[in-house]
Biopython code that builds the backbone (N, CA, C, O; Angstrom):
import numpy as np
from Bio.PDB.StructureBuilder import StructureBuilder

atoms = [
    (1, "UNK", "N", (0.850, -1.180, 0.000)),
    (1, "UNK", "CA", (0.000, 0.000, 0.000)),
    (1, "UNK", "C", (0.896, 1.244, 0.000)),
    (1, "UNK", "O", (1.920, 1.270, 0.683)),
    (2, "UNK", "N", (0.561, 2.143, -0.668)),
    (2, "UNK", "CA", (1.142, 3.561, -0.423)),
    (2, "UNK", "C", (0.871, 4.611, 0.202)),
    (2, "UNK", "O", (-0.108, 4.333, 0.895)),
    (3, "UNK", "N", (1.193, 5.774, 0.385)),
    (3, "UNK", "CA", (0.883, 6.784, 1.459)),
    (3, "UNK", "C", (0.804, 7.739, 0.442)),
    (3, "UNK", "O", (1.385, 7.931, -0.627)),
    (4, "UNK", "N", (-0.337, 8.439, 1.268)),
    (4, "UNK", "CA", (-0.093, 10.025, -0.174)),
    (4, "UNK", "C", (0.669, 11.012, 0.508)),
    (4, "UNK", "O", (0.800, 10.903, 1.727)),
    (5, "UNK", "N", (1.187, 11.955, -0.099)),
    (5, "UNK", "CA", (2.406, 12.483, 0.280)),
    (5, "UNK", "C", (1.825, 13.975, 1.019)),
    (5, "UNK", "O", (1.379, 14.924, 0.375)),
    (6, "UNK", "N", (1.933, 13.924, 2.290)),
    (6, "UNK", "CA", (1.184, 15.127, 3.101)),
    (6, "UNK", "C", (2.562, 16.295, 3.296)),
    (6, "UNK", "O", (3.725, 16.064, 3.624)),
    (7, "UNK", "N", (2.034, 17.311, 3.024)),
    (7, "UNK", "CA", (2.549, 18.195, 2.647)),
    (7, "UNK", "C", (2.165, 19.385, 3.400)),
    (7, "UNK", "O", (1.065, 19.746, 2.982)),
    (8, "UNK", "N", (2.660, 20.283, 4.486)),
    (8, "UNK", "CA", (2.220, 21.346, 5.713)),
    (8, "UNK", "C", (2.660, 22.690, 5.105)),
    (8, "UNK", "O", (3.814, 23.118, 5.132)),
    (9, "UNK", "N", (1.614, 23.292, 4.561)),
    (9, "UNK", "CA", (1.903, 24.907, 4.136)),
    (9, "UNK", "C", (1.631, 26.156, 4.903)),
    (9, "UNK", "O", (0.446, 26.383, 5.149)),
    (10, "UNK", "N", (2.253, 26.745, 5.193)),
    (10, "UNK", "CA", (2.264, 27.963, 6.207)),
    (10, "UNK", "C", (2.290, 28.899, 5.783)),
    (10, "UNK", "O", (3.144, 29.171, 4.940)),
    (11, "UNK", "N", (1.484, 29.675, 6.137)),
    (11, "UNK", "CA", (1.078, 31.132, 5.177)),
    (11, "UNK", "C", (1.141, 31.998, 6.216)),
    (11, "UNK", "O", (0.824, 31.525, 7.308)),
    (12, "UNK", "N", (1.517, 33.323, 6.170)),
    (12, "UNK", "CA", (1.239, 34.600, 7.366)),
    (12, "UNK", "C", (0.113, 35.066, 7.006)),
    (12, "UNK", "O", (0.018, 35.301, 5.801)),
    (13, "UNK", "N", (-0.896, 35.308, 7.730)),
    (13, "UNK", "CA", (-2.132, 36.231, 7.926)),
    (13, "UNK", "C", (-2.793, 35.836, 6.587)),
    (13, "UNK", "O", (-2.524, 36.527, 5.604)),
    (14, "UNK", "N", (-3.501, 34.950, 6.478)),
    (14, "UNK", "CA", (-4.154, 34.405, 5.444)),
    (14, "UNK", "C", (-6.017, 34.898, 5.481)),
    (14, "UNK", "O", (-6.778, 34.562, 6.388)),
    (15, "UNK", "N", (-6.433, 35.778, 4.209)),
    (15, "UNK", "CA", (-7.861, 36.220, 4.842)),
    (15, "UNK", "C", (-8.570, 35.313, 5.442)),
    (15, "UNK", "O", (-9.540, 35.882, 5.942)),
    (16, "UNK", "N", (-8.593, 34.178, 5.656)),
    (16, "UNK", "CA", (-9.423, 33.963, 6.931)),
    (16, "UNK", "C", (-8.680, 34.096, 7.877)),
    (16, "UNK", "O", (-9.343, 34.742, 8.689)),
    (17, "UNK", "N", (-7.561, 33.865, 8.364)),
    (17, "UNK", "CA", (-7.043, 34.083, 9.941)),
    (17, "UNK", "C", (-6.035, 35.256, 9.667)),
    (17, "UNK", "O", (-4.808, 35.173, 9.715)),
    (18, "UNK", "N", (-7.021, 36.700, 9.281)),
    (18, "UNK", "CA", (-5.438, 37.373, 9.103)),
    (18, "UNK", "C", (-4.915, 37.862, 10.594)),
    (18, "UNK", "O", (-5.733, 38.014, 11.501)),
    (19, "UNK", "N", (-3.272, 38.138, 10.825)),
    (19, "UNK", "CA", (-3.083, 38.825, 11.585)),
    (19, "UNK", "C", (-2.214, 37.052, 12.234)),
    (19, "UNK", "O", (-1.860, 37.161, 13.408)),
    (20, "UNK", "N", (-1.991, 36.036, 11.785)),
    (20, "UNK", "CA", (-2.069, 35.048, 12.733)),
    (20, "UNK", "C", (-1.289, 33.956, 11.440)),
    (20, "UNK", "O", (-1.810, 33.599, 10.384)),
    (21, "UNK", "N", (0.113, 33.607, 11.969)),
    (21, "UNK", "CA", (0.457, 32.113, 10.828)),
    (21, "UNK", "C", (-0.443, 31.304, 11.172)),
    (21, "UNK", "O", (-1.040, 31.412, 12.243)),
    (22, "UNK", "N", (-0.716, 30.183, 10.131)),
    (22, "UNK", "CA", (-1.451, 29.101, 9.901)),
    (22, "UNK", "C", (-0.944, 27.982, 8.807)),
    (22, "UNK", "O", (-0.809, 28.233, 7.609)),
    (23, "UNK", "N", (-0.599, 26.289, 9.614)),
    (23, "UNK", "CA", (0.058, 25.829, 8.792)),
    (23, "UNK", "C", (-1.612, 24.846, 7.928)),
    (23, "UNK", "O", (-2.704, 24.795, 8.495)),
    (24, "UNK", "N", (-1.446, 24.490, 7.146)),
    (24, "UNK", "CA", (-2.614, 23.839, 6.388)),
    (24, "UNK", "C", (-1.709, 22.897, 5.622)),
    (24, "UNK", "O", (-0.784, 23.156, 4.852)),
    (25, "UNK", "N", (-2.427, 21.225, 6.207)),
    (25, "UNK", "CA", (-2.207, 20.125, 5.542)),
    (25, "UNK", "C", (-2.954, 19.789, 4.055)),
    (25, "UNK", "O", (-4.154, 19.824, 3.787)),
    (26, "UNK", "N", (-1.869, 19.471, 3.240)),
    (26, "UNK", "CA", (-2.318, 19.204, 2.367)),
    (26, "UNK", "C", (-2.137, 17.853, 1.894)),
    (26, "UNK", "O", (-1.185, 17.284, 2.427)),
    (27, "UNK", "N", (-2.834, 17.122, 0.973)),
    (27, "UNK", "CA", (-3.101, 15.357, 0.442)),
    (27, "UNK", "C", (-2.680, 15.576, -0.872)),
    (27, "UNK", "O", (-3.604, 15.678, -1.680)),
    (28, "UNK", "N", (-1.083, 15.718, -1.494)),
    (28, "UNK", "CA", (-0.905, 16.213, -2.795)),
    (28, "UNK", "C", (-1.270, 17.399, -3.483)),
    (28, "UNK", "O", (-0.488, 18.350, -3.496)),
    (29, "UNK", "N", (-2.669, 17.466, -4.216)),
    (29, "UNK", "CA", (-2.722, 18.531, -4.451)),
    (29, "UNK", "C", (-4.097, 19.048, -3.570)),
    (29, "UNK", "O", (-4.732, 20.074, -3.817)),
    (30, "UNK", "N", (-4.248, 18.540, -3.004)),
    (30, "UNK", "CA", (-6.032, 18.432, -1.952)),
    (30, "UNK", "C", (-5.957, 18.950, -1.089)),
    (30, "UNK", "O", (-5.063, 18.554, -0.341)),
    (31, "UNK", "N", (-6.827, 20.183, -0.590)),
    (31, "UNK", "CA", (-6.317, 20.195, 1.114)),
    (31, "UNK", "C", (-7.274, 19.591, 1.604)),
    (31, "UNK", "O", (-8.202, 18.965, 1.091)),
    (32, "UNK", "N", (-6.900, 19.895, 3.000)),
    (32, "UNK", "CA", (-7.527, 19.028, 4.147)),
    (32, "UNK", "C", (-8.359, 20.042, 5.377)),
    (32, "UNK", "O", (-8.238, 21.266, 5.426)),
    (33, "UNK", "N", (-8.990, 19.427, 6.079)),
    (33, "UNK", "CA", (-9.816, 20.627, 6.870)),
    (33, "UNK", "C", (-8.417, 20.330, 8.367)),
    (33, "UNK", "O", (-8.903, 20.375, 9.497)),
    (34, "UNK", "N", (-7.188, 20.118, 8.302)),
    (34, "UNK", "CA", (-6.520, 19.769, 9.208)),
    (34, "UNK", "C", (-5.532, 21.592, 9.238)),
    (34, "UNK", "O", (-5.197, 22.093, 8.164)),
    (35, "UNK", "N", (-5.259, 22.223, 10.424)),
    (35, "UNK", "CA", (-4.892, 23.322, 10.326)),
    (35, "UNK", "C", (-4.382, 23.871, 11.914)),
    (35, "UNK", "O", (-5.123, 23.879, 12.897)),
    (36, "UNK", "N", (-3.512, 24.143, 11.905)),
    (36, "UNK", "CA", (-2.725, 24.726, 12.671)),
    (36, "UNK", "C", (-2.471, 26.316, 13.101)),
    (36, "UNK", "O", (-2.060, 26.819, 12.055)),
    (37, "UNK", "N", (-2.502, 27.143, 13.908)),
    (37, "UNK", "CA", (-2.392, 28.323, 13.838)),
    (37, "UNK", "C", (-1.844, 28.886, 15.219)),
    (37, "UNK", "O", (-2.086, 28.556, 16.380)),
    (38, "UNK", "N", (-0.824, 30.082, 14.543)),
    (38, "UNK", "CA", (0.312, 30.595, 16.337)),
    (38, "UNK", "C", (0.011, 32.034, 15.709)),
    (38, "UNK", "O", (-0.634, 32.489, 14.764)),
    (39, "UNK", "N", (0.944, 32.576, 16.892)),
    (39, "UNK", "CA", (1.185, 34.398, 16.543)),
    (39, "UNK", "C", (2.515, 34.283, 16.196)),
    (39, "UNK", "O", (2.832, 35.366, 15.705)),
    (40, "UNK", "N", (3.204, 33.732, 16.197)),
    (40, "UNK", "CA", (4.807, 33.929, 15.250)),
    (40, "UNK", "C", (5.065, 32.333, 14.614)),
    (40, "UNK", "O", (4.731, 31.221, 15.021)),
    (41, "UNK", "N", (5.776, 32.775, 13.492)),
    (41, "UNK", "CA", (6.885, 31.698, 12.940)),
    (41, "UNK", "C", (7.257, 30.721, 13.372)),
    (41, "UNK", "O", (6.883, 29.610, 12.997)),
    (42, "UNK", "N", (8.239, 30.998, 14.431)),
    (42, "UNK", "CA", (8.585, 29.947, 14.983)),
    (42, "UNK", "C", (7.556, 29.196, 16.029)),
    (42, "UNK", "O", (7.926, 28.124, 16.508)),
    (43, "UNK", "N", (6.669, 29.568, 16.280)),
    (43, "UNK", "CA", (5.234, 28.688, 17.243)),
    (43, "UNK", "C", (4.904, 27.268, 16.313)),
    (43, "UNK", "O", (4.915, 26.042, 16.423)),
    (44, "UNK", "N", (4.597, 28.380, 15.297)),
    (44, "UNK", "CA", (3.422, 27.396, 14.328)),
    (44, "UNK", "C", (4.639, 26.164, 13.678)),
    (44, "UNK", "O", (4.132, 25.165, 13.168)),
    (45, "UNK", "N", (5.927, 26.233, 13.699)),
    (45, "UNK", "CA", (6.941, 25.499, 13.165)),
    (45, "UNK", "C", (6.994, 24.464, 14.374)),
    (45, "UNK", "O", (7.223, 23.258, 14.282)),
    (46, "UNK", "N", (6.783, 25.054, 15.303)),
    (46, "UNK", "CA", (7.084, 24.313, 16.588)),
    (46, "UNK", "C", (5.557, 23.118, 17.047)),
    (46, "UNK", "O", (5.442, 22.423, 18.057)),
    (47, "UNK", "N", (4.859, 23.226, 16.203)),
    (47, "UNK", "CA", (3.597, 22.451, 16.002)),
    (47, "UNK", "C", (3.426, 21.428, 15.206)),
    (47, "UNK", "O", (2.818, 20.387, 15.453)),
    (48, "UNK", "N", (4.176, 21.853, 13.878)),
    (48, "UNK", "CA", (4.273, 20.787, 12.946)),
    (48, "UNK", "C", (4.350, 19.452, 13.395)),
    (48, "UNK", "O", (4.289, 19.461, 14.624)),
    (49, "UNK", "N", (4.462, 18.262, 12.928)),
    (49, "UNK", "CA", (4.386, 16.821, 12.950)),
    (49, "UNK", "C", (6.205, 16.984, 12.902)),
    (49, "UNK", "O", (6.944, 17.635, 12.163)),
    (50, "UNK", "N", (6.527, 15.850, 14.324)),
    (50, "UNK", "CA", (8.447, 16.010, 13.878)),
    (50, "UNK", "C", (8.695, 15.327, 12.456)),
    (50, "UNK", "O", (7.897, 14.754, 11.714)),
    (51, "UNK", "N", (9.952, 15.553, 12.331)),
    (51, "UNK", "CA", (10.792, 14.693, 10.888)),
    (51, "UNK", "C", (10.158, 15.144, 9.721)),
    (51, "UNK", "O", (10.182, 14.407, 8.736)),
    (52, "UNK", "N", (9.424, 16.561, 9.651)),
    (52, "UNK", "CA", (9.228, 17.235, 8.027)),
    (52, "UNK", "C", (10.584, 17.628, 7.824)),
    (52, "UNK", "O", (11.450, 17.769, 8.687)),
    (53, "UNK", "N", (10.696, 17.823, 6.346)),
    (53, "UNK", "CA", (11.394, 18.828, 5.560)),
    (53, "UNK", "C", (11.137, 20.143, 5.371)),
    (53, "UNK", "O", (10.003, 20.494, 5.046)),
    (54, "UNK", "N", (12.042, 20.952, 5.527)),
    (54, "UNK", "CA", (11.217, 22.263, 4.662)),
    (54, "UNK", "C", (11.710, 22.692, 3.596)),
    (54, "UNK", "O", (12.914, 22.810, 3.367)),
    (55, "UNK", "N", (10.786, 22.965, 2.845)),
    (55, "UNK", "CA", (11.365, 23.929, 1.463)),
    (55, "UNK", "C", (10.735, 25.134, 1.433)),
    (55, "UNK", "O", (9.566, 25.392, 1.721)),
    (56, "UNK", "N", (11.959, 26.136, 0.912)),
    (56, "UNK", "CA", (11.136, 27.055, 0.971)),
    (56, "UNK", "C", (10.447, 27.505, -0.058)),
    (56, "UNK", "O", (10.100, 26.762, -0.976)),
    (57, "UNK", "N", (10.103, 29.106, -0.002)),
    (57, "UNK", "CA", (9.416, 29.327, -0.783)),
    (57, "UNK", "C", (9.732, 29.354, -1.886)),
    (57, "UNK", "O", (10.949, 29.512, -1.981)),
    (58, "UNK", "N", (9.035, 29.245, -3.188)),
    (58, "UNK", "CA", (9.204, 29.748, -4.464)),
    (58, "UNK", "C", (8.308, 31.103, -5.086)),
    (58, "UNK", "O", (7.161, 31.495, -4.875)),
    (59, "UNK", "N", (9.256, 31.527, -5.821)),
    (59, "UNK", "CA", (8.595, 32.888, -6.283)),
    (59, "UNK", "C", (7.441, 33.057, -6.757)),
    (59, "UNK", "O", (6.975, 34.195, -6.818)),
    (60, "UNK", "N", (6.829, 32.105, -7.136)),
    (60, "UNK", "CA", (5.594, 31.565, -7.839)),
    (60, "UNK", "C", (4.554, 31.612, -6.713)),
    (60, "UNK", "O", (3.541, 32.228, -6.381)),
    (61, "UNK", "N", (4.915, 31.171, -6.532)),
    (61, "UNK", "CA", (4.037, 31.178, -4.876)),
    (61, "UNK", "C", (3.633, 32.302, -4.636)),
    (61, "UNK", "O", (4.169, 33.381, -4.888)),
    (62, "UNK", "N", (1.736, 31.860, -3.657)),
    (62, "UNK", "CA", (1.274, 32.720, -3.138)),
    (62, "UNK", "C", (1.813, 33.381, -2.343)),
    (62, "UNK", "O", (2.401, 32.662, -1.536)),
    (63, "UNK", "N", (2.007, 35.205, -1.991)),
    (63, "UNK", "CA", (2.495, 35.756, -1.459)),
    (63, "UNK", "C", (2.395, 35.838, 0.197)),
    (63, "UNK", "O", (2.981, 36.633, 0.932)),
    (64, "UNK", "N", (1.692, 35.026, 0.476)),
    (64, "UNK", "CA", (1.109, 34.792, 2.145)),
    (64, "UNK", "C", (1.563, 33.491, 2.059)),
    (64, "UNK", "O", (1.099, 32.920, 3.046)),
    (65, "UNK", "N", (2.460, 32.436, 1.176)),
    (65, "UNK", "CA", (2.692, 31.404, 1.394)),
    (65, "UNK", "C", (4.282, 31.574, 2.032)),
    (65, "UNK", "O", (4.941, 32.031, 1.098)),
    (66, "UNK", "N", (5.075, 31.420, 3.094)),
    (66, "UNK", "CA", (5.996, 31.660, 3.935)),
    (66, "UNK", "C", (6.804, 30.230, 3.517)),
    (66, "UNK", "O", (8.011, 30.463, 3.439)),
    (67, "UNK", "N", (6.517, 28.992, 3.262)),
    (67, "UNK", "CA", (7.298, 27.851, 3.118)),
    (67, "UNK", "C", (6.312, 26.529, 3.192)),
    (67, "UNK", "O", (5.086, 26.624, 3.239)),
    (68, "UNK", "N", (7.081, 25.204, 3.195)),
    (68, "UNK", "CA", (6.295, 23.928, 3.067)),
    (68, "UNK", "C", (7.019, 23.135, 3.868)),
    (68, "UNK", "O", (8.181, 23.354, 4.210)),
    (69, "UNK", "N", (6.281, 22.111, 4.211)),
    (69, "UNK", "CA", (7.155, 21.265, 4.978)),
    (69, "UNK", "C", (6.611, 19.545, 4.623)),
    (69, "UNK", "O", (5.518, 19.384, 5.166)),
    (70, "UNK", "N", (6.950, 18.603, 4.075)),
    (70, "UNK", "CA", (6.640, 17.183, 3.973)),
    (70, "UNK", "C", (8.080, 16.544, 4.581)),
    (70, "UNK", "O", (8.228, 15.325, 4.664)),
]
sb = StructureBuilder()
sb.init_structure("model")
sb.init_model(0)
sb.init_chain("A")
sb.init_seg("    ")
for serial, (resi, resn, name, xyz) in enumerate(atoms, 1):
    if name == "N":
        sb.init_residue(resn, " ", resi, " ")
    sb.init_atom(name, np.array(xyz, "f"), 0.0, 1.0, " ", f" {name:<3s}", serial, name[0])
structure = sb.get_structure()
């Protein structure tokens, strides 16, 4: 059996929670109603699931998107 590849995106002040990071699990390209939220950076990092990766951002990327973590 395989696993789908979950993927934790963290955005700063996103219009629904602005003012507040929020990491949001994602199922490939799917999200999930699974979601995380601190008042700084390093909180909401400090929440994550241990043993992610992070990558960061790409320029392409939404501008409230801060990095990823699988």
């Amino acid at each position: 059996m395989t696993e789908t590849l979950a993927i934790w995106v963290i955005y700063n002040s996103p219009i629904d929670l602005p003012g507040r990071f929020v990491a949001r699990k994602w199922l490939l390209n799917q999200p999930t109603p699974e979601l995380l939220q601190a008042q700084t950076l390093e909180e909401i990092r400090s929440k994550l699931p241990l043993g992610l990766v992070r990558m960061p951002r790409d320029e392409r990327d939404d501008p409230k998107i801060v990095e990823s973590w699988f």
